[in-house]
C-alpha positions as CSV (number, residue, x, y, z in Angstrom):
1,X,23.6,-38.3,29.2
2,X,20.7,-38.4,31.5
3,X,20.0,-36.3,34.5
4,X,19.2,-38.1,37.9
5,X,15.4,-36.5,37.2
6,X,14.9,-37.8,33.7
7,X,16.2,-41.6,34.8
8,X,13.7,-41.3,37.9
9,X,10.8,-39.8,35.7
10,X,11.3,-43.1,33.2
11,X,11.7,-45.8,35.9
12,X,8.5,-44.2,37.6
13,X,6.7,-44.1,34.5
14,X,2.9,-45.4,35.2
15,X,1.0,-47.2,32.0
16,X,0.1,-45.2,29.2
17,X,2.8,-42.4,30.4
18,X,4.8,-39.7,28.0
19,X,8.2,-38.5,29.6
20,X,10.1,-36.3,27.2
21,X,13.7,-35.6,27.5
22,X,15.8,-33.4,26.2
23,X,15.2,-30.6,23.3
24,X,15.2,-27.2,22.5
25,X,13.9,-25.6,25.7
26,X,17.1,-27.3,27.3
27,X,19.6,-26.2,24.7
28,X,19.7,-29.9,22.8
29,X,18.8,-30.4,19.4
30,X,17.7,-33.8,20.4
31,X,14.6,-35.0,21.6
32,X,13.1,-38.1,23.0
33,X,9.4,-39.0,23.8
34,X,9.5,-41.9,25.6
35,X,5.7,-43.3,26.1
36,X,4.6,-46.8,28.3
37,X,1.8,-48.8,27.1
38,X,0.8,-52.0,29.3
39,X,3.3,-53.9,27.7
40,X,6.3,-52.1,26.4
41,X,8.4,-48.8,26.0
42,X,8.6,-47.2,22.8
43,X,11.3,-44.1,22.2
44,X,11.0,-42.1,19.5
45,X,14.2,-39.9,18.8
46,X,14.1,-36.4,17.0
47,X,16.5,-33.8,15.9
48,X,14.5,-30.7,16.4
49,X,10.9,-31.9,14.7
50,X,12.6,-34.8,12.1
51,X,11.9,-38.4,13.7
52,X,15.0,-39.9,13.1
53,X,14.3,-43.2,14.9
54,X,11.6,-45.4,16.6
55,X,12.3,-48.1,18.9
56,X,10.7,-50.3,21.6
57,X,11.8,-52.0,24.8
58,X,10.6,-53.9,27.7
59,X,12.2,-52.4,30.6
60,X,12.7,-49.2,31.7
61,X,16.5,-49.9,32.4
62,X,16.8,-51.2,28.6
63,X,15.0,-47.3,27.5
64,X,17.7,-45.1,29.7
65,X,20.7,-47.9,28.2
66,X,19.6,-47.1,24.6
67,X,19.1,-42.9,25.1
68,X,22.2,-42.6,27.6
69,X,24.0,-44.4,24.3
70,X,22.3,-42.1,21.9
């Protein structure tokens, strides 16, 4: 579940923009780096330093959909 912060960070994200959420330093073993090109949204989701998964999106909405689901 995402915090009020990490929905705002992602919906706010400029171009070429990392946001990371969740991970260790918050006491999660998952991870995701969400980064914004011109274009699109691509999440990458790790448990501790394994990618497990890569995904893209258009929208900012469809990103925090897919990690609130993960």
């Amino acid at each position: 579940m995402l915090t009020p912060t990490a929905k705002a960070n992602i919906e706010h994200m400029a171009e070429w923009d990392q946001v990371t959420v969740g991970g260790y330093v918050v006491g999660e073993n998952i991870r995701f780096e969400v980064n914004r090109t011109d274009k699109i949204f691509t999440v990458k989701m790790f448990d501790r330093l394994v990618l497990l998964n890569e995904d893209s999106f258009l929208t900012a909405a469809e990103v925090i959909k897919y990690i609130d689901r993960s």
